[in-house]
N, C-alpha and C positions, 0 to 999 in steps of 0.2 A: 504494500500500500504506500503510495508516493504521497508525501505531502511538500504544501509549501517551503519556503526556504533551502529548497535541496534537503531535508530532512527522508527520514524514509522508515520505516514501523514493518518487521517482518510478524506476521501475524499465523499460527500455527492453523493447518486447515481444519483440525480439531476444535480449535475456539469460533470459527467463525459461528452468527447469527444464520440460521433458518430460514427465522420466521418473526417477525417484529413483536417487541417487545412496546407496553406500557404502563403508566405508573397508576398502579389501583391502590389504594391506601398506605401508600408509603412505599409499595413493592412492584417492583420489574415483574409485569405479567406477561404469556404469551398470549397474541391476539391474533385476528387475521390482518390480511393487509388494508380492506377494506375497514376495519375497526379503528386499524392506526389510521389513518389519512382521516376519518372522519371528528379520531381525538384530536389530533393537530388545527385540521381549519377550526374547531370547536374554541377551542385554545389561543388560536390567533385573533375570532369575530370577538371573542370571551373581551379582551384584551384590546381590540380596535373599539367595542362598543365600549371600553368605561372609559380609556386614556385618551382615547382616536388616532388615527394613521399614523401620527407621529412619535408614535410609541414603539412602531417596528421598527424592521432596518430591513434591511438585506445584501450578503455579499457576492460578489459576484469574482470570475475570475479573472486575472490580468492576462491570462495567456488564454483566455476562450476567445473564439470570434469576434469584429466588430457586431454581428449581427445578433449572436448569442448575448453580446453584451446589451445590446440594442434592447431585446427581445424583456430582458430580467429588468432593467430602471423602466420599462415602458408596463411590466408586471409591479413594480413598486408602487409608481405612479400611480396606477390606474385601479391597480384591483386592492393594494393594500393601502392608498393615500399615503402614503411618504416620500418623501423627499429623501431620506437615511439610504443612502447608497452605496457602498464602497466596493471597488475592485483592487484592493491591493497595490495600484501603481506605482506606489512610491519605494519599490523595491530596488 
């Protein structure tokens, strides 16, 4: 698994995730995928309806497409109300 900064995390194929995991009282539950994706927007509206859009962010990458990067501030923008954008450039 490559991450930024030239860093790099060898991850054993024994540990890897399934199947998504969520937090039901305090505890890593397994779910389906449909469950997670519905906890998350749940969690993000949760969190856009008390603070509003300004309260996200979202990051994006400095080595993805202009278009892909196009695609993510024009998804901030639009569907989450923020302005909070960052792609890493100042690498």
């Amino acid at each position: 698994m490559a991450l930024s900064k030239g860093k790099e995390v060898k991850l054993a194929p024994n540990i890897r995730l399934t199947t998504p995991l969520v937090r039901r009282d305090g505890r890593l539950q397994p779910t389906t995928w449909d469950d997670a994706v519905k906890t998350a927007v749940d969690g993000l509206r949760a969190v856009q309806a008390e603070h509003g859009g300004e309260a996200l962010g979202l990051f994006s990458c400095s080595k993805a497409t202009n278009e892909t990067n196009y695609l993510a501030q024009k998804f901030a923008r639009t569907v989450l109300g923020t302005n909070n954008i960052d792609s890493c450039n100042r690498t």
